[in-house]
C-alpha positions as MATLAB code, in Angstrom:
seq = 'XXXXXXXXXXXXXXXXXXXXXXXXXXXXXXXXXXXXXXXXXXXXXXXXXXXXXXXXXXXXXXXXXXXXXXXXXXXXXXXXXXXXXXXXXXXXXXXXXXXXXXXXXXXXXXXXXXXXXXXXXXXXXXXXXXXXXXXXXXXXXXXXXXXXXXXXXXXXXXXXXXXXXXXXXXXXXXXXXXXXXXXXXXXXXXXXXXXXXXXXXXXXXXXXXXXXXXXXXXXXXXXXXXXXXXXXXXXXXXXXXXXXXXXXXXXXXXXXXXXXXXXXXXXXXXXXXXXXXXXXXXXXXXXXXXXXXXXXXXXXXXXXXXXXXXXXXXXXXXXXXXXXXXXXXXXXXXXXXXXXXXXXXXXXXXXXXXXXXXXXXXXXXXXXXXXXXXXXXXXXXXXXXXXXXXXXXXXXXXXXXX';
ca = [
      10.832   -3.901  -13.099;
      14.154   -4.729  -10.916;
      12.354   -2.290   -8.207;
       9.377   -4.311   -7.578;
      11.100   -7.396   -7.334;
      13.217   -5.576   -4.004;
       9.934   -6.425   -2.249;
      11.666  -10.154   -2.107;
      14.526   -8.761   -0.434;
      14.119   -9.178    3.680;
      15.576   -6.239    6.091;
      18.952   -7.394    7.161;
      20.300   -7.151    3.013;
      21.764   -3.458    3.260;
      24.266   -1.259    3.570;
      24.306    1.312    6.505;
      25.835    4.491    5.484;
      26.627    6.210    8.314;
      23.079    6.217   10.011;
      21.561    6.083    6.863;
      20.229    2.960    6.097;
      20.612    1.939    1.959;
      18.733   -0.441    1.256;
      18.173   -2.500   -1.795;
      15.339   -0.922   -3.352;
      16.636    2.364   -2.319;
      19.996    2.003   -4.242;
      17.551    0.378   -7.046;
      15.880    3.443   -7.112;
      18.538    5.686   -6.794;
      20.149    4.324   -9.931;
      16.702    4.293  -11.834;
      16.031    8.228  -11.351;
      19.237    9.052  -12.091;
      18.848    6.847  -15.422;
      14.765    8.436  -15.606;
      16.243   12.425  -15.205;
      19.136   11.684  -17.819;
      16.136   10.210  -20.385;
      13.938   13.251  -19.379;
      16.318   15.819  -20.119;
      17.702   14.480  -23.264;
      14.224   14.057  -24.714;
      14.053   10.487  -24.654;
      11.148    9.933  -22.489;
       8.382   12.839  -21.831;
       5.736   12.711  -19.225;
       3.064   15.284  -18.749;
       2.694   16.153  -15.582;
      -1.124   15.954  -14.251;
      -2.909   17.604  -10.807;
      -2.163   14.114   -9.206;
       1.606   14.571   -9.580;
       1.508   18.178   -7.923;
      -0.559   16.460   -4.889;
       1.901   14.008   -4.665;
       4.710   16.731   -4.928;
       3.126   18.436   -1.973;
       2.477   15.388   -0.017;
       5.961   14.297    0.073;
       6.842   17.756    0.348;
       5.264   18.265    3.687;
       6.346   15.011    4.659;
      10.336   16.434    4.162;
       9.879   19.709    5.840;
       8.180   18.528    8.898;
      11.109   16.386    9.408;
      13.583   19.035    9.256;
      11.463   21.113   11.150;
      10.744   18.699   13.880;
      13.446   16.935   14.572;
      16.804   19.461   13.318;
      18.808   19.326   10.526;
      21.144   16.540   11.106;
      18.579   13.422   11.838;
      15.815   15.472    9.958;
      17.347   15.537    6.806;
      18.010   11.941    7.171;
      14.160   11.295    7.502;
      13.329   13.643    4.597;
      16.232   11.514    2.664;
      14.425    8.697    3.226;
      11.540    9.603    2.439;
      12.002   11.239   -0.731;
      13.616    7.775   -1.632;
      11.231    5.327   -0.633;
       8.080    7.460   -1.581;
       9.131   10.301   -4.074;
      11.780    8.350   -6.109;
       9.241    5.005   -6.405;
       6.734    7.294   -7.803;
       8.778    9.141  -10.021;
      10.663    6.279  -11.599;
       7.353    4.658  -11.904;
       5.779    7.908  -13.850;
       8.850    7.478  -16.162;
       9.258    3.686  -16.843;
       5.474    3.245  -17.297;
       4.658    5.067  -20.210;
       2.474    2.734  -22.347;
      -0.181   -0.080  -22.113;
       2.858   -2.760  -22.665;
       4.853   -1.217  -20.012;
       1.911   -1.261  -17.462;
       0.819   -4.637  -17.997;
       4.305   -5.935  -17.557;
       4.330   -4.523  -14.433;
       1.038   -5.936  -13.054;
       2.591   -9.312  -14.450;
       5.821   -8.998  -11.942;
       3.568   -7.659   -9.410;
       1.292  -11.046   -9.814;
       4.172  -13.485  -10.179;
       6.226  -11.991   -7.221;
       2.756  -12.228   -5.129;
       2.674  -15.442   -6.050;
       6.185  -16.717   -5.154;
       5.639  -15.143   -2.009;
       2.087  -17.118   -1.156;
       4.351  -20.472   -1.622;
       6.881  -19.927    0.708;
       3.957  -18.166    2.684;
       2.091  -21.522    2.748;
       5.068  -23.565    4.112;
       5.777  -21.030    7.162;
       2.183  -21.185    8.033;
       2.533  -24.596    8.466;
       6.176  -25.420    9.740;
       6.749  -22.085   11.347;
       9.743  -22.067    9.590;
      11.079  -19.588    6.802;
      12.866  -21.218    4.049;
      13.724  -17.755    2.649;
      14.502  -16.054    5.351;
      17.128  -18.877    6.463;
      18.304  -19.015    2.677;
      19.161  -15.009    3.269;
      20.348  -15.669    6.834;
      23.684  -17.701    5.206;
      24.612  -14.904    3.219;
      23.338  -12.060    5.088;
      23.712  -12.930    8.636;
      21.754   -9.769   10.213;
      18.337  -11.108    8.786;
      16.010  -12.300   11.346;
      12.563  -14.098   11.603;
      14.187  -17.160   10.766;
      11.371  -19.113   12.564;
       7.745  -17.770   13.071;
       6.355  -17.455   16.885;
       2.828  -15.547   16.221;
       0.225  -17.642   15.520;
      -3.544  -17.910   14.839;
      -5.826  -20.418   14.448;
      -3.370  -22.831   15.325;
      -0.970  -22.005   12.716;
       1.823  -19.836   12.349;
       1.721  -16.050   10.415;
       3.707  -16.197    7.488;
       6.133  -12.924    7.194;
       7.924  -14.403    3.976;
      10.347  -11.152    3.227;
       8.132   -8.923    4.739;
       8.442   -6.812    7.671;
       5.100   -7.783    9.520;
       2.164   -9.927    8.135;
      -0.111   -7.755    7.634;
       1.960   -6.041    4.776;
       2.428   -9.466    3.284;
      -1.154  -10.171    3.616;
      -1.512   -6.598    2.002;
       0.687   -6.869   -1.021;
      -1.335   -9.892   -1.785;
      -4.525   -8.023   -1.668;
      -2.927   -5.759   -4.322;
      -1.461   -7.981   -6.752;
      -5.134   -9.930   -6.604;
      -6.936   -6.495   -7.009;
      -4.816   -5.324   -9.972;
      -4.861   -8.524  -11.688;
      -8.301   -9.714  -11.348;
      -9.516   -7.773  -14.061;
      -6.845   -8.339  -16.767;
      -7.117  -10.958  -19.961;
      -4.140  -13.896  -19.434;
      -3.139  -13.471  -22.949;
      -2.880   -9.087  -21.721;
      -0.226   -9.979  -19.329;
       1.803  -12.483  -21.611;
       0.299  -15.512  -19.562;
      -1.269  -19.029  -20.297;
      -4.998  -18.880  -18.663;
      -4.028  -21.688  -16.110;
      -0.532  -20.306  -14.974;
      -2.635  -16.865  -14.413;
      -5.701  -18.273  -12.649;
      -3.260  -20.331  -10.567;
      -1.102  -16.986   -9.616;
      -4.638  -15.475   -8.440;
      -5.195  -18.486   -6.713;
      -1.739  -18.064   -4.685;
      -2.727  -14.658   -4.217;
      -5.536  -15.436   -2.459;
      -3.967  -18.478    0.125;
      -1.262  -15.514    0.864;
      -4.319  -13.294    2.474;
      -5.194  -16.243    4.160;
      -1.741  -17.279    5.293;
      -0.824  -13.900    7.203;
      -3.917  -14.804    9.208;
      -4.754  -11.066    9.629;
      -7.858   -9.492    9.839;
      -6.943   -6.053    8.222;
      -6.147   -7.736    4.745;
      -8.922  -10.339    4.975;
     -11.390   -7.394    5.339;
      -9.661   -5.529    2.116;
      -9.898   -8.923    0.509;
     -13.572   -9.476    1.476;
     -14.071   -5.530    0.146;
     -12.171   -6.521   -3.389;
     -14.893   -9.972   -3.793;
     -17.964   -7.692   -2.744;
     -16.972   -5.048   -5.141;
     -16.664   -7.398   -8.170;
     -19.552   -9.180   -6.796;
     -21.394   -6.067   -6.581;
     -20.400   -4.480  -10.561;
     -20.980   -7.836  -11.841;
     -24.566   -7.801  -10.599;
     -25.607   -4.508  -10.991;
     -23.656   -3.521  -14.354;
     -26.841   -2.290  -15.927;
     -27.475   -0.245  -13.417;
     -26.848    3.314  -13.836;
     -24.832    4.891  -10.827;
     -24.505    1.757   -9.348;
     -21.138    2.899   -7.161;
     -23.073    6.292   -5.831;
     -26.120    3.736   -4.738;
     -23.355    1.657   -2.786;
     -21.493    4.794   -1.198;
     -24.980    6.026   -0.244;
     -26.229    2.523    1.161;
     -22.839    2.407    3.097;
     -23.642    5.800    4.600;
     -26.970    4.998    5.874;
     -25.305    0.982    7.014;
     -23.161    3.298    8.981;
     -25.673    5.976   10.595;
     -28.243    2.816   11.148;
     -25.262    0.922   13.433;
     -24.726    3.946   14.711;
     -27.944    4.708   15.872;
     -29.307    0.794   16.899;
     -25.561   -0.306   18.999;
     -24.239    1.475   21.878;
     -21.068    0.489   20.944;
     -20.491    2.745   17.691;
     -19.908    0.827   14.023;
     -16.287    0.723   14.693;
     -16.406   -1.609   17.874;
     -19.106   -3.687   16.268;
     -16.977   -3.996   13.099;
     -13.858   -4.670   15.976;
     -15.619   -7.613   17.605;
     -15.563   -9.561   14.567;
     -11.773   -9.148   13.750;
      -9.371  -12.317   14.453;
      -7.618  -10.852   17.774;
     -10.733   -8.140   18.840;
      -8.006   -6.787   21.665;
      -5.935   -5.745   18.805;
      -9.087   -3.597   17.185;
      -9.789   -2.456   20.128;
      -6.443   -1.242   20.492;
      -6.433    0.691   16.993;
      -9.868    2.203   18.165;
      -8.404    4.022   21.270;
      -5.159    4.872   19.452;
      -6.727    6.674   17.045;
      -8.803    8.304   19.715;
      -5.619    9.493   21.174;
      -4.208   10.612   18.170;
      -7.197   13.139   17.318;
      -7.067   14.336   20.366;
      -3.926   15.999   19.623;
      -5.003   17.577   16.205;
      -6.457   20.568   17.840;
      -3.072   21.906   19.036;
      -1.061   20.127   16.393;
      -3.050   20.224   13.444;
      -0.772   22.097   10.889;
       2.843   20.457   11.154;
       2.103   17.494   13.604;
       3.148   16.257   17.014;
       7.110   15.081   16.066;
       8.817   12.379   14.851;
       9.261   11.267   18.261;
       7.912    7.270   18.516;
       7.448    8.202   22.593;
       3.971   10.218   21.471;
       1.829   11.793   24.092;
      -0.920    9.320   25.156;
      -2.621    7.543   27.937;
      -0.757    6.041   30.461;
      -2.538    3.043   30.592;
      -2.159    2.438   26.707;
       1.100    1.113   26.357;
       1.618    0.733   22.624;
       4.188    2.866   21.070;
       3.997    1.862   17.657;
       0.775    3.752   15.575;
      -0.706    1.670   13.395;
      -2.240    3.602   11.022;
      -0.724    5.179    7.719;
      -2.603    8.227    8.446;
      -2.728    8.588   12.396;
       1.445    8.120   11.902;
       1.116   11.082    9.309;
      -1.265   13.128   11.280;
       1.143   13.231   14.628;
       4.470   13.477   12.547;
       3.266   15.911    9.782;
       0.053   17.568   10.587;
      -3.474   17.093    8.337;
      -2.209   17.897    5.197;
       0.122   15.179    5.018;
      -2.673   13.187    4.826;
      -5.145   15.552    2.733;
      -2.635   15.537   -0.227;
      -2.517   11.474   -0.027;
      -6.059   11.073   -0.097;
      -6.738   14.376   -2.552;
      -4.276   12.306   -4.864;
      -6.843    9.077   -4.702;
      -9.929   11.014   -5.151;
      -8.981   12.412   -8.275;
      -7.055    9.653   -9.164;
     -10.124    7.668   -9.122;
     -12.739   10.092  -10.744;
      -9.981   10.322  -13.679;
      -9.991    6.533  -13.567;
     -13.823    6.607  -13.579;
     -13.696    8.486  -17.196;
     -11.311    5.701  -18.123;
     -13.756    2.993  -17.669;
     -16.594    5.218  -18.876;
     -15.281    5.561  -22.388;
     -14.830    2.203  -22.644;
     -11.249    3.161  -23.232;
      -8.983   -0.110  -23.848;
      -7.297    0.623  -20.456;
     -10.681    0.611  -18.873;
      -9.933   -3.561  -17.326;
      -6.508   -2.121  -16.182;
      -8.037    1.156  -14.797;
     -10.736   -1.274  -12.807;
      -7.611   -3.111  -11.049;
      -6.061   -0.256   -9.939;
      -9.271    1.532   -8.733;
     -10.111   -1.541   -6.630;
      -6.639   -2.029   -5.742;
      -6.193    1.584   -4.027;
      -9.963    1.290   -2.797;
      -8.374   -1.686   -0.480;
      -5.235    0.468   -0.109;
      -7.497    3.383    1.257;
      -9.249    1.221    3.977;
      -6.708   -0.792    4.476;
      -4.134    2.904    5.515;
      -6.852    2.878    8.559;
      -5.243    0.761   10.539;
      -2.071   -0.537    8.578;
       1.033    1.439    8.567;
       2.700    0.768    5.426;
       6.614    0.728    5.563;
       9.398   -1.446    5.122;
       9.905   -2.852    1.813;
       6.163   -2.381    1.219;
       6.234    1.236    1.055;
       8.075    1.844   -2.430;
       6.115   -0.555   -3.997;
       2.514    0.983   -2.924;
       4.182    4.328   -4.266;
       5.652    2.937   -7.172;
       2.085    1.705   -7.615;
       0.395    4.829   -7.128;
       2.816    6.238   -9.936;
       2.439    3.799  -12.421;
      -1.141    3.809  -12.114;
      -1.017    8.028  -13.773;
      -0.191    6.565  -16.935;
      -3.285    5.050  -17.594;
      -5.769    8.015  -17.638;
      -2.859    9.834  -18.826;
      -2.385    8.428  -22.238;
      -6.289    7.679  -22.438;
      -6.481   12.031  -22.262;
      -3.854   12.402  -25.095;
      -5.045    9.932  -27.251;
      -9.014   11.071  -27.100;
];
């Protein structure tokens, strides 16, 4: 899994190709699907394709032409380039090099154990303010920055480790705890105390980006296990809990003046930031109506308020809405819906993936909520895709083996 481990690889280690950027984990992945087509047409390897690979098809798809069409040929083709890289290729090698229950648990094993690397050098930025391997990079690769931390919370400083802001660190934790959580130490080729510590690590590497948007996803991953513990002889417990969310919602809706969203925004560690998201993505439906099929642009100067002065959209699906139009984002979340009600049958057979299929179901659950006001990129980006790929095996074999 030489791709996932890219994710320890800070921006400032590539090569720039004309005004094409090539990073690591692109050139990783690059060489993988070259290696994955070359095994697929000589009958090596064979996948079966699924409705979730067609909905990813499309969603990257969209994503490519709306770049083209948007911003020309020249720099739109460089977008769609990217893209196809960092999003189709990660999900494609992924389909290919997880093809069986050893290949997927070795996976969530380097996912863990690079989560948990992370959380210690995490730990000493939060403390120092300093980044021991960012600074180790720096020597070598003298065009990667961060070298010491200025954003702080709580009185301590908001650990980035290779990361390109902390939420996505924060983030990436989230997942690695989510996917793990579920699995059996001796599943993942681990002794029960090097495991249980790695989970532990996971969890002070929430804590260290000192963000609210992966604390919340966090909080959302104990609930749920909370919650299926408790009520596991309870038939339809998840379609009680969707409904009882529902009416949570309507109830705050009804009782505040302020809406669930601003409630839910007071509590958050910097409530100016929440607010922040709330009126961006205000602004940012308020262009659907005349750009609803292909988007806005590409363009980060997007039309807004004069008084809001962010430029950046932070949001994985607002960014998608005003660069590609709604079904950018339909395919994404199409993709997780039936991802998850294949999953579902997993688990209700009582299939031998079903621990695995929990993880990833309650990993992409805190994906989902956390997209609402995370953008994911950087050197997050492949590895959420080459997530979302790797995941397809898992109901996948459980179909051709019923």
């Amino acid at each position: 899994m030489l791709s996932m481990s890219c994710v320890l690889i800070p921006r400032g280690v590539d090569l720039q190709l004309g005004t094409i950027m090539i990073s690591p984990s692109r050139f990783v992945l690059t060489m993988f699907s070259i290696m994955a087509v070359n095994q697929l047409l000589s009958g090596t390897v064979t996948i079966r394709t699924t409705p979730a690979d067609w909905l990813m098809l499309t969603h990257v798809g969209i994503i490519c032409f709306t770049a083209i069409y948007h911003v020309g040929f020249g720099a739109g083709l460089e977008n769609a380039i990217a893209t196809v890289t960092d999003m189709g290729l990660a999900y494609f090698v992924a389909r290919v090099a997880v093809r069986n229950r050893d290949c997927y648990r070795y996976f969530v094993r380097i996912v863990l154990v690079i989560a948990a690397i992370s959380a210690v050098f995490a730990l000493v930025e939060m403390v120092t303010g300093y980044s021991i391997i960012r600074n180790a990079y720096h020597i070598f690769f003298p065009k990667v920055g961060h070298l010491h931390l200025y954003e702080q919370r709580l009185s301590l400083y908001r650990s980035l480790v290779t990361f390109r802001h902390w939420i996505l660190f924060g983030l990436y934790c989230v997942l690695a705890f989510a996917l793990s959580v579920h699995a059996k130490p001796y599943h993942l080729r681990m002794g029960s105390v090097f495991y249980k510590g790695c989970l532990v690590l996971c969890v002070a590497g929430v804590f260290a980006s000192l963000s609210s948007g992966p604390w919340t996803a966090f909080l959302v991953c104990i609930f749920c296990l909370a919650y299926g513990r408790l009520m596991k002889n309870v038939r339809g417990r998840w379609k009680l809990l969707l409904l009882a969310a529902c009416v949570g919602f309507l109830f705050v809706s009804i009782a505040s003046n302020r809406g669930p969203l601003k409630v839910i925004a007071s509590f958050a560690l910097s409530p100016a930031t929440a607010y922040g998201r709330i009126y961006m993505w205000e602004m940012v439906l308020a262009l659907m109506p005349d750009y609803w099929l292909l988007g806005w642009g590409w363009d980060a100067d997007w039309p807004r308020a004069e008084w809001f002065i962010w430029t950046s959209i932070d949001s994985y699906y607002a960014v998608w809405l005003v660069r590609s139009g709604v079904f950018s984002v339909l395919s994404i979340v199409a993709f997780l819906v039936y991802s998850w009600y294949r999953m579902s049958k997993v688990i209700g057979r009582k299939h031998f993936f079903a621990s695995e299929a929990r993880g990833w179901i309650l990993a992409t659950v805190a994906l989902f909520i956390m997209g609402i006001t995370v953008h994911i990129f950087g050197n997050l980006i492949f590895a959420v895709y080459f997530l979302l790929g790797a995941g397809q095996m898992l109901f996948d074999t459980c179909e051709s083996t019923s």
